[in-house]
C-alpha positions as CSV (number, residue, x, y, z in Angstrom):
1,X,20.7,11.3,-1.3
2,X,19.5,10.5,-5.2
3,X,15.9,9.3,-4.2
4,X,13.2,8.4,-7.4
5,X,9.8,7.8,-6.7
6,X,7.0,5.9,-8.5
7,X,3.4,7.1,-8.3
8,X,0.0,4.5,-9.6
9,X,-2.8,5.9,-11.3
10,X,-5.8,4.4,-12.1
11,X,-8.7,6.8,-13.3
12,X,-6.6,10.0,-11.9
13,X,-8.6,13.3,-11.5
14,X,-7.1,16.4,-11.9
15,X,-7.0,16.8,-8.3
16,X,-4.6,14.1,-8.2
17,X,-2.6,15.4,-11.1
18,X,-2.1,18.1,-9.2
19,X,-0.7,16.1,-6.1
20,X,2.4,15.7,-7.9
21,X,3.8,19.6,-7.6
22,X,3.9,18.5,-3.6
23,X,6.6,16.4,-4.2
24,X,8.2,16.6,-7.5
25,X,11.3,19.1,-6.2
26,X,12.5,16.1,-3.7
27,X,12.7,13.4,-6.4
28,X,15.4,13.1,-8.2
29,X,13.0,10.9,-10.9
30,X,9.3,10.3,-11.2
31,X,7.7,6.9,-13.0
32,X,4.4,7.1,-13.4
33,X,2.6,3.8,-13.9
34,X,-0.7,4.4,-14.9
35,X,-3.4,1.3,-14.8
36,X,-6.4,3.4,-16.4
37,X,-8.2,0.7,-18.5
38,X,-9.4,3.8,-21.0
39,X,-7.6,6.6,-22.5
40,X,-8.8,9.4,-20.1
41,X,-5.9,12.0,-18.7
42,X,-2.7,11.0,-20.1
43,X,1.2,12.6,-18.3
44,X,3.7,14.2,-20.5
45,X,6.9,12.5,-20.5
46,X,9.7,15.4,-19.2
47,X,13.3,15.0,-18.4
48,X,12.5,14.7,-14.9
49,X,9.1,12.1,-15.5
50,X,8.6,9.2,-16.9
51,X,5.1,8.8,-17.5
52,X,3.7,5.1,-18.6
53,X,0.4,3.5,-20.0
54,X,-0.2,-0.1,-19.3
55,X,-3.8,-0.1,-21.1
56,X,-5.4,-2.3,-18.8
57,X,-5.4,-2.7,-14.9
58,X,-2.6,-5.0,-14.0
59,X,-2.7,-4.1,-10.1
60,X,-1.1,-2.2,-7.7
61,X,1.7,-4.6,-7.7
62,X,2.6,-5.1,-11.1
63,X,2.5,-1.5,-11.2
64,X,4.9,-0.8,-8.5
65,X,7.2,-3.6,-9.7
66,X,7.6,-1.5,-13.1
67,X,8.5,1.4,-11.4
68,X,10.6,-0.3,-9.0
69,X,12.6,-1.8,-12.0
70,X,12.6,1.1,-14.0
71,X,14.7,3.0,-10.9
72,X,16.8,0.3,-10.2
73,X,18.1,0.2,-14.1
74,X,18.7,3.5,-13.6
75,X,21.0,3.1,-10.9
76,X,18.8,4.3,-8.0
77,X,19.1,2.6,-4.4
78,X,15.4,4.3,-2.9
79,X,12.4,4.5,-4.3
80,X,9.5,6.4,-3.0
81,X,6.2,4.6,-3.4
82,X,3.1,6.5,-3.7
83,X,-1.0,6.7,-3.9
84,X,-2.3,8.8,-6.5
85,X,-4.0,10.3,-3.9
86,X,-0.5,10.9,-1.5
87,X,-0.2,14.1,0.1
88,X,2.9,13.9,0.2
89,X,5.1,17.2,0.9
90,X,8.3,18.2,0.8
91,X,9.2,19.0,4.3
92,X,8.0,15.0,4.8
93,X,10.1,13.7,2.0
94,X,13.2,15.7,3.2
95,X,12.9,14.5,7.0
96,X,12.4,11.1,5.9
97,X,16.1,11.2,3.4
98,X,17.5,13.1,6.2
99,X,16.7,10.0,9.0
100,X,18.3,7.8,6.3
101,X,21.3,9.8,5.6
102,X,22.3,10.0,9.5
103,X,21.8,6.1,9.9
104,X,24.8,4.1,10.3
105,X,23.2,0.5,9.3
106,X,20.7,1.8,6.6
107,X,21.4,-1.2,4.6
108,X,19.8,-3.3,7.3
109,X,16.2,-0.8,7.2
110,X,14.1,-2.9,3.8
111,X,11.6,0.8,4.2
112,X,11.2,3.8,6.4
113,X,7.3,5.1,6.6
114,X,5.8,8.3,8.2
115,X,3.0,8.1,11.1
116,X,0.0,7.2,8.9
117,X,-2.8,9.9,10.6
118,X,-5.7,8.2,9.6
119,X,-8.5,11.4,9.5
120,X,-9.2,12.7,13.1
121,X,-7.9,9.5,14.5
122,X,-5.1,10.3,17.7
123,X,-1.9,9.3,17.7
124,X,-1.2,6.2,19.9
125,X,2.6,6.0,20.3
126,X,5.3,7.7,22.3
127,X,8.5,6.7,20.3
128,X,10.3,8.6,17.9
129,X,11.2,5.4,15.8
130,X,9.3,2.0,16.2
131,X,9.4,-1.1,14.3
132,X,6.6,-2.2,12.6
133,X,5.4,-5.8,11.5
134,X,3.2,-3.8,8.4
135,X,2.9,-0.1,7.2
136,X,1.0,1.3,4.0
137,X,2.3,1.3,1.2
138,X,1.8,5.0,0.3
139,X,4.9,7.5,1.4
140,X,7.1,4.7,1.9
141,X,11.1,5.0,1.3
142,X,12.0,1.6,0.0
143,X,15.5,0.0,-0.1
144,X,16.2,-1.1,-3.0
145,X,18.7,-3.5,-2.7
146,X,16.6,-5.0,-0.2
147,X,13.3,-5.0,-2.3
148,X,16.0,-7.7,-5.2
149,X,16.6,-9.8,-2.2
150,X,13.3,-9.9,-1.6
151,X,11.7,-10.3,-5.1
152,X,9.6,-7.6,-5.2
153,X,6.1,-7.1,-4.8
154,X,3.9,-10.0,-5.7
155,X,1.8,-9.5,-8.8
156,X,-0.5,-12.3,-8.2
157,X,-2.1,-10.4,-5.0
158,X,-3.1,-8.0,-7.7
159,X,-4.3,-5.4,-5.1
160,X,-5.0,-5.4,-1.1
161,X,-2.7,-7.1,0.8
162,X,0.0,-5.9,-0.9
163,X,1.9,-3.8,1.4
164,X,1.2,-6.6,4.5
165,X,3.2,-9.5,2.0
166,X,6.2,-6.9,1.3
167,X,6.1,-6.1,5.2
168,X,6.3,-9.6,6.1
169,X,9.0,-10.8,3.5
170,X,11.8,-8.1,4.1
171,X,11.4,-9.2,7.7
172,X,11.6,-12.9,6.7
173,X,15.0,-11.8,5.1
174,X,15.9,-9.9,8.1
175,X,15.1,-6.6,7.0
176,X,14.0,-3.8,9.2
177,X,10.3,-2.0,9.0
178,X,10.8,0.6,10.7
179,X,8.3,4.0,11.3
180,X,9.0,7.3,12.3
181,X,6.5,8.7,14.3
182,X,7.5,12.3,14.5
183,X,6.6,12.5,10.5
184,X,2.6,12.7,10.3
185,X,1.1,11.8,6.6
186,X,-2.5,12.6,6.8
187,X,-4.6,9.8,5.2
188,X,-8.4,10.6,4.4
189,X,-10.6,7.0,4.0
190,X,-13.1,8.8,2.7
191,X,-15.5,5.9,2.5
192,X,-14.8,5.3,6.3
193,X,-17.9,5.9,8.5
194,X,-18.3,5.0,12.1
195,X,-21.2,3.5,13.2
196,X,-23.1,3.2,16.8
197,X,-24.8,0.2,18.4
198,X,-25.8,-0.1,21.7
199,X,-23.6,2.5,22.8
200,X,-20.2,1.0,20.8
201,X,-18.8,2.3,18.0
202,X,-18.1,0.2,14.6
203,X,-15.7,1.7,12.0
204,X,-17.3,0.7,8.3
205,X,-14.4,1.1,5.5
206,X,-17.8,0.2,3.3
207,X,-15.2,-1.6,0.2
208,X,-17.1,-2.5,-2.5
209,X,-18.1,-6.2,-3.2
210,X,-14.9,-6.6,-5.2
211,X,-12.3,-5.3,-3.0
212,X,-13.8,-7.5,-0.6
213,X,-12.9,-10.5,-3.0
214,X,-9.3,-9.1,-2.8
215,X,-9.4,-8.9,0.9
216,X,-10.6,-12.3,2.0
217,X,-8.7,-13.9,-0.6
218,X,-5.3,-12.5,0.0
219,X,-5.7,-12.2,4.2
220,X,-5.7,-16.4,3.5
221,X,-2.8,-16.0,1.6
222,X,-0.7,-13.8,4.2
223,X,-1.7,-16.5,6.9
224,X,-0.5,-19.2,5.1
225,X,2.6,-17.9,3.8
226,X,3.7,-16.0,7.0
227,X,1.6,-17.5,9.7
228,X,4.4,-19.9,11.7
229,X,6.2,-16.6,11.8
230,X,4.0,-13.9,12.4
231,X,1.3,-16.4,14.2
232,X,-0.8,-13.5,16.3
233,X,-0.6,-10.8,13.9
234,X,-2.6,-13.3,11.1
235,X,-5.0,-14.7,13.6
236,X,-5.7,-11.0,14.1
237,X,-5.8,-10.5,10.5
238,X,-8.5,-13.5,10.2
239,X,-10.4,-11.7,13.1
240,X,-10.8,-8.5,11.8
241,X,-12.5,-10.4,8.6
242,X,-14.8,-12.5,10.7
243,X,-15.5,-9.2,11.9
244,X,-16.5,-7.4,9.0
245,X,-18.8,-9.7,7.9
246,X,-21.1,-8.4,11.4
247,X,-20.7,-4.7,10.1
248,X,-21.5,-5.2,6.4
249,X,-24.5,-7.2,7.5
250,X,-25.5,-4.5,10.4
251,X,-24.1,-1.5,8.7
252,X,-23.0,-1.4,4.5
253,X,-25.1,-1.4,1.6
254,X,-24.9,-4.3,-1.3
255,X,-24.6,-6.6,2.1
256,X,-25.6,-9.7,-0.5
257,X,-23.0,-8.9,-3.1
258,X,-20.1,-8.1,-0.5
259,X,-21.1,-11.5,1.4
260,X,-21.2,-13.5,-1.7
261,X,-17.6,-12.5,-3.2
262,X,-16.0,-12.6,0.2
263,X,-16.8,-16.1,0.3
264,X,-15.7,-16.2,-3.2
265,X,-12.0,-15.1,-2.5
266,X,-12.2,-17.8,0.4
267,X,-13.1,-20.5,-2.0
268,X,-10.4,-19.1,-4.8
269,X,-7.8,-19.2,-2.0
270,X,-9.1,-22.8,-1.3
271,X,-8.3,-23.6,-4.8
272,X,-4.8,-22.0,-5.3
273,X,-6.3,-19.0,-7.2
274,X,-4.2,-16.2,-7.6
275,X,-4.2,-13.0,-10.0
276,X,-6.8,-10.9,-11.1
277,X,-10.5,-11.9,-10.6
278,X,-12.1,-13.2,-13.9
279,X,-15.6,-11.6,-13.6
280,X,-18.6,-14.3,-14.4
C-alpha cells in the first residue's frame, strides 16, 4: 500500500525533529508544512521529503490542505496526518495499512484512527473496530478520494475544531469514521491537570486565552453546520463549553483574559467571522 504522510510544524524543537525517524521507513513520502512565523529550524528537502515554509501561521488547516494536495498530485490515495509532536511508530503505521489492505469496502472508510490513550487515562471500549462520530486528527489514515468529495479541510476554522468538521462532513457524504481500538497511540496533554472539589474531580486542559477564542468560536460553527444531523453530540459539544467557563474561573490562571476572548469568538461567530483572529 503507497501511503504519504504530511506532518505541521509550528516552532518545532529538536525533540520533535526527531519524531520523524519513528515513522519515516512506513511512508512512502513525507510533506512537511511548516507554519513557524520566524526562521528558526528549517528541514532539508530529500528524495523521500518534502519539506515547506509558509512564513507565517496559516493554521492547521491550511496546512494540512497543502500537504493533502501535494499527495494527491502525486498520485497518492492515503495520506497520513500528523502532530509534530506524534509518536507515531512503525508497528502502528503498519497495523493500520494492514486493516486497510484486508478491507473489502475501503472506499466506503473517509479515515481509519488508532485508540487515542490519552496519559494514564483507561481504555473504555470492548470492540476491535468502532465507528466514531470524531477522532483527532493526529495518526489518522485519510482517504483521499473521499477527503475531494468532501473538499478538504476548512481553512477558515484556522485551528480547533478542525478534525470534529472533517469528522462530520465525510459522514454527511456517507463516509465511514471508523477506529481501531486494538492500535494504542499514546497522547500526552501536557497542560492537562485534574483538579478536586468537594470530593469530584475536574479535568483543566488550561488553553491559553487564545485557543479559547478558537474553541468557542468554531464549537458555534460545528453546531450550526452539523447540528440537525448530529443534534446530541453538539448539544454536548456546547455543554462542555458552558462547562469550562466553571473550571477556568475555579481552577486556570489568566481567568479574565480566557473569559474575555471566549466571549469574543461567541460574538465573531455571531457576526459571520471566520479565519484567523486579527489581534486588537
Amino acid at each position: 500500500m503507497e501511503l504519504a504522510a504530511v506532518v505541521v510544524f509550528y516552532n518545532p524543537t529538536l525533540e520533535n525533529i526527531k519524531n520523524i525517524k519513528n515513522y519515516i521507513e512506513s511512508v512512502n513520502k513525507l510533506y512537511i508544512i511548516d507554519n513557524s512565523e520566524d526562521d528558526g529550524i528549517r528541514y532539508k528537502n530529500t528524495k523521500k521529503i518534502n519539506y515547506i515554509k509558509l512564513g507565517e501561521n496559516k493554521g492547521i488547516a491550511y496546512a494540512l490542505n497543502q500537504g493533502a494536495k501535494l499527495a494527491i498530485k502525486e498520485g497518492y490515495q492515503w495520506l497520513l496526518t500528523l502532530d509534530q509532536d506524534s509518536k507515531m511508530s512503525k508497528s502502528i503505521i503498519e497495523k493500520m495499512k494492514t486493516f486497510l489492505e484486508k478491507e473489502p469496502s475501503k472506499e466506503k472508510i473517509g479515515l481509519v484512527s488508532p485508540y487515542q490513550k490519552i496519559d494514564n487515562s483507561p481504555i473504555e471500549t470492548d470492540k476491535k473496530v468502532e465507528e466514531m462520530i470524531e477522532v483527532m486528527t493526529s495518526g489518522n489514515i485519510l482517504n483521499l478520494n473521499a477527503y475531494q468529495k468532501i473538499g478538504g479541510f476548512k481553512d477558515w476554522l484556522f485551528i480547533d475544531c478542525v478534525d470534529t468538521e472533517y469528522c462530520m462532513n465525510l459522514q454527511m457524504h456517507h463516509y465511514k469514521v471508523l477506529r481501531l481500538n486494538d492500535i494504542l497511540l499514546e497522547h500526552s496533554l501536557g497542560s492537562l491537570k485534574i483538579h478536586k472539589f468537594f470530593g469530584k474531580e475536574y479535568p483543566c486542559f488550561n488553553h491559553n486565552p487564545i485557543r479559547r477564542y478558537y474553541i468557542v468560536r468554531n464549537t458555534m460553527y460545528i453546531k450550526e453546520m452539523y447540528g440537525e444531523y448530529f443534534p446530541d453530540y453538539c448539544e454536548h459539544l456546547i455543554k462542555v463549553q458552558k462547562g469550562q467557563v466553571k473550571r477556568i474561573i475555579l481552577f486556570e490562571q489568566q481567568k479574565w483574559q480566557k473569559l474575555k476572548l471566549m466571549m469574543h469568538g461567541y460574538h465573531d461567530f455571531k457576526k459571520k467571522i471566520k479565519g484567523k483572529l486579527i489581534k486588537e
